[in-house]
N, C-alpha and C positions, 0 to 999 in steps of 0.2 A: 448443512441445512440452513445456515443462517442466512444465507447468501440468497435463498431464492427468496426466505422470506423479509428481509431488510435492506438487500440489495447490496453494491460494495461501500465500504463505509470510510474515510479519513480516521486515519491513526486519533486523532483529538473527539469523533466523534465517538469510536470506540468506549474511549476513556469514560465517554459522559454515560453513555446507556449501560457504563460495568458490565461488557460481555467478557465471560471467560473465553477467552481464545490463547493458542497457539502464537507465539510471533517466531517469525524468523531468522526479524530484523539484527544487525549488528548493532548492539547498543552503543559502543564510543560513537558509530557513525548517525544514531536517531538521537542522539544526546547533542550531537552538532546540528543537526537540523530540525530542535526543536526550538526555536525563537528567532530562526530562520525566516525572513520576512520577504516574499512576491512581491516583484513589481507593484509598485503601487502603497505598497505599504501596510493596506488595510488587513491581510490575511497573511498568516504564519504557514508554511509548507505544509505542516502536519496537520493542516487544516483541511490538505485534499487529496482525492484516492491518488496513489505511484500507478501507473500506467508504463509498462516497457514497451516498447514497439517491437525491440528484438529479443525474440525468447532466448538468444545466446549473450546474455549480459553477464556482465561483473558479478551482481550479485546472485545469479543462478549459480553462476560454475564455482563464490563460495561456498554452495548449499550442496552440491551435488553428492554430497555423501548424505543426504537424508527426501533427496529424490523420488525414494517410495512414497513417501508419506505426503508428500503436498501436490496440487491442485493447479494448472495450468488453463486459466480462463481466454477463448479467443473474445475478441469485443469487435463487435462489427464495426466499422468505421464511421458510418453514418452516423452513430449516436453521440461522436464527438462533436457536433453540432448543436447537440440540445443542451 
């Protein structure tokens, strides 16, 4: 439900508005890309939503024994522009 109403959020914005949530994330592997710095310099990775393009990624096929439980969003394409 949070989703429709705050939209998808960056792991670092998460933190700040303390929602309790679910992660599914691998922690050695969010602990390595948390001072992980984008092009540019000025912003940290976990500063912006993960977008996969292919829903047969790496990290699906480690989750797939909890499958039931989570939420596959398509994203229109168009909105990668705004």
């Amino acid at each position: 439900m949070k989703i429709l109403t705050c939209g998808l959020l960056s792991h670092n914005r998460i933190k700040q508005l303390k929602f309790r949530h679910k992660s599914i994330a691998n922690g050695v592997i969010q602990e390595r890309r948390k001072n992980k710095p984008v092009p540019g310099g000025k912003y940290k990775l976990h500063d912006f939503v993960n977008l996969y393009f292919n829903p047969r990624n790496a990290m699906m096929f480690k989750r797939k024994d909890i499958h039931a439980d989570m939420c596959i969003l398509g994203v229109n394409s168009d909105l990668l522009n705004q």
